[in-house]
N, C-alpha and C positions, 0 to 999 in steps of 0.2 A: 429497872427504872419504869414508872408507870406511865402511859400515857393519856392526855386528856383528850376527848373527843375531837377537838382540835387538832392534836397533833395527827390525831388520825386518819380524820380526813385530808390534812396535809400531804402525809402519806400516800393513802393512797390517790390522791391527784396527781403525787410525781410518778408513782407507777403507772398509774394509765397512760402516761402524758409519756412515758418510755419510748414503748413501742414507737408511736408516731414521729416523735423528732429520729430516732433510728431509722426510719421507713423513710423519713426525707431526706436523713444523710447518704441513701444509697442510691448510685446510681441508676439513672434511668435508660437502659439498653432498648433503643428503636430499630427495628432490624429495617435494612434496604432492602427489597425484593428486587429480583431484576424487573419488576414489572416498574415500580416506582423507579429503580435506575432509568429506563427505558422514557419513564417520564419526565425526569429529570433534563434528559440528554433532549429531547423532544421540544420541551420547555423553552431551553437557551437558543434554541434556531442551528440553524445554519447545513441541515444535513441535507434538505433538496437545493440548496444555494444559499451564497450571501443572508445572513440574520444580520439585522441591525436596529440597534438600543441606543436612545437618547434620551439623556439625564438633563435633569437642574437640577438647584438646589443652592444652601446656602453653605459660608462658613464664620466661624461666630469663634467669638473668645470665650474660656469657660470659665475666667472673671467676670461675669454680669451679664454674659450673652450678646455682646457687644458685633453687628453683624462687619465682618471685616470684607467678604465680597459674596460676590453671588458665583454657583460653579455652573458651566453649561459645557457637554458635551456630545460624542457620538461614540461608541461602539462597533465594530463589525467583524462579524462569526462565520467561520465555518466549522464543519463536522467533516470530511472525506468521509466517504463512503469506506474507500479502502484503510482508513485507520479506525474503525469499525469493527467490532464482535459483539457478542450478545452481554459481556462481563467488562467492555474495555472500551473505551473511548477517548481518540486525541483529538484536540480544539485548536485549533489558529484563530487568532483574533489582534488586532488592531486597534486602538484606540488613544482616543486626547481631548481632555477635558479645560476648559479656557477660568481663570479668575478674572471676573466682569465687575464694573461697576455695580452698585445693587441696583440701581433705577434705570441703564442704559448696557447695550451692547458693548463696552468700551473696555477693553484691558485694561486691569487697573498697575498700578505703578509699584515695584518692588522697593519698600522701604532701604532696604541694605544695601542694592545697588543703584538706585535711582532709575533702574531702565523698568521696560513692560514686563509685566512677570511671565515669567518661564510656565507655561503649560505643563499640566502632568502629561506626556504623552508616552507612547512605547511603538516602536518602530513595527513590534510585533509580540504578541506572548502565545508559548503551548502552554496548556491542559493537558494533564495525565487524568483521566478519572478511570479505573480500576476497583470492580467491584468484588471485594474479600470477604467473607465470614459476614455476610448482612451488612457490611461495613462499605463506602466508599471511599479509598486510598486516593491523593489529591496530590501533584507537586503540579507545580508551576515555571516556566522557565522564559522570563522577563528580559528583554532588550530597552532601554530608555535611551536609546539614540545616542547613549555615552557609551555604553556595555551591558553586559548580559548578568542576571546573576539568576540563584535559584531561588523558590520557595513554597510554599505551601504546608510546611512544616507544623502537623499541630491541628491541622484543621480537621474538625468534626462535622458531617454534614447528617443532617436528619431529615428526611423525607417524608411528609405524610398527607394523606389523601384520606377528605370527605364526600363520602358521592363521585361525583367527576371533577374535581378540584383539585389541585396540588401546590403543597407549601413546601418550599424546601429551605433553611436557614444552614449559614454555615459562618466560621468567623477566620479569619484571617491575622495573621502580628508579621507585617512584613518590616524588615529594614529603612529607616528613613533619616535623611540628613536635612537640619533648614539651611538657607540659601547661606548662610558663614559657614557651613560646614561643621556644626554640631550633629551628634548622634542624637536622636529622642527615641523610645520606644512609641509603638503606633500599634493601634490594633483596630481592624472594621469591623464591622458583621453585616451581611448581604440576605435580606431573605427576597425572594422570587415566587411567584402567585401564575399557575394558571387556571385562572376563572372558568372554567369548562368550554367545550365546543357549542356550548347553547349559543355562546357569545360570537358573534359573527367578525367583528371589526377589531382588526388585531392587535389595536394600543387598548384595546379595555378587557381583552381577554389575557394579554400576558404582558404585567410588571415588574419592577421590584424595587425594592428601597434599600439604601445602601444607609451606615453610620460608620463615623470614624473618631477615632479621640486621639491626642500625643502628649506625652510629657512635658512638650511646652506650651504648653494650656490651649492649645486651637481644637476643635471639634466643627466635623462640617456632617452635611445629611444630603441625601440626594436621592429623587423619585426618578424611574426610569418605566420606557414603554417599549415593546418591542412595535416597529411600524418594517411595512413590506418591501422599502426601498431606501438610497440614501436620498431621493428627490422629498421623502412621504417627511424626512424629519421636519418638525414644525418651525423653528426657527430661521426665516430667513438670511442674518446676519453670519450665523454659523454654517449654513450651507455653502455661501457665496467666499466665506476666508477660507474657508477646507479647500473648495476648487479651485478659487486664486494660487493659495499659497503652500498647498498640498495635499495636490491630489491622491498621490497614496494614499490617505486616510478618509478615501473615499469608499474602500471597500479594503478587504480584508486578504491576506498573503494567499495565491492561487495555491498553492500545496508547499510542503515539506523543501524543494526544490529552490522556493524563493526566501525560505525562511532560512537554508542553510547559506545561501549569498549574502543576506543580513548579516546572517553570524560572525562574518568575517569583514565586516564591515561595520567602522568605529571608530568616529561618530559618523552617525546617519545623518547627512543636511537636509535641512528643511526649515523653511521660510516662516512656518508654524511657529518656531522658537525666535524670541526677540534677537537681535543681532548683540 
């Protein structure tokens, strides 16, 4: 069959063009160095004392963008020294995030049940981070003040550093039910930013922004700062119901000790949850 100049340029367009769609269907292997691990773990706080991360943000329908509440929370971390190695690190942390009116401090109302909405909170969560073959190995093991489940299953975390800077992104698909008790699937992605030590003041030195989407069409986004105290978080209104109305979530499980008396305890009371 003969070909006309056309075809054959054709041709070879789809041959060059080979390679490169191949070259983008293969994966991309970031190795972790312990030095990046090291910064990672560094990043999140909590190994000379108490770390603590507070978020806002919105949540929006993913029919039109439609803003259904605003979210505002706090975080707080430790690292133990003693669950510490150069390849391995356990994390306790605490945290609970509020759905607010968008233009005011105010719980907003749970359509399904008529009362204030239930907080995402957790009585307490571990961190496994375990560094394999350049790889970071991740479970997670969640208390929500009803029960414990596991997770972290799946997550890939990538590490990488410009100069004295660190970015670390990783995605999460954990288990989620709405308030009738339907199953959605839910997935996040979390990337974390430390700005260098040039940076003095420690909400502009270390952030990160959180994204989340589910099945049943909700998506929410949230900016977070790490600041040096629970007093340093900026919101007054979230400062003042946390010490009201639980103060556990004022700072984060002293060690391993208080996490295993959680464990056995089910449901966790707290005033933080509407009645």
């Amino acid at each position: 069959m003969n070909l006309t100049r056309r075809d054959g340029l054709v041709l070879a367009a789809a041959a060059a063009a080979a390679p490169i769609a191949q070259a983008a269907e293969s994966p991309i292997k970031r190795v972790v160095t312990p030095k990046l691990f090291d910064a990672w773990i560094a990043l999140r706080g909590g190994e000379d004392g108490p770390g603590y991360w507070y978020s806002e943000g919105l949540v929006r329908s993913m029919n039109g963008g439609a803003i259904d509440s605003r979210m505002l929370g706090v975080e707080t971390w430790i690292t133990p020294k003693e669950l510490r190695t150069p390849t391995s690190a356990i994390s306790i942390s605490r945290k609970v995030y509020f759905f607010l009116e968008r233009d005011k401090d105010v719980i907003i109302t749970d359509k399904a049940s008529g009362k204030p909405r239930r907080p995402s909170i957790f009585a307490y969560q571990v961190r496994w981070f375990t560094l394999v073959d350049g790889m970071i190995d991740y479970k997670v093991e969640s208390h929500d003040t009803r029960g414990t489940r596991m997770g972290g299953a799946g997550s890939v975390y990538t590490v990488t550093s410009v100069g004295d800077q660190v970015h670390v992104n990783y995605a999460v698909f954990p288990a989620q039910a709405t308030s009738d008790g339907a199953s959605v699937a839910r997935g996040e992605i979390y990337d974390y930013f430390d700005h260098g030590p040039a940076i003095k003041e420690m909400s502009q030195r270390y952030q990160s922004t959180w994204a989340s989407g589910n099945t049943a069409g909700s998506m929410a986004n949230m900016m977070a700062w790490r600041v040096p105290s629970f007093d340093a978080v900026p919101n007054e209104w979230l400062k003042a119901h946390i010490k009201k109305n639980g103060p556990l979530w004022t700072a984060p499980p002293k060690d391993m000790a208080e996490v295993e008396a959680l464990r056995k305890t089910s449901p966790v009371k707290t005033d933080l949850i509407p009645a």
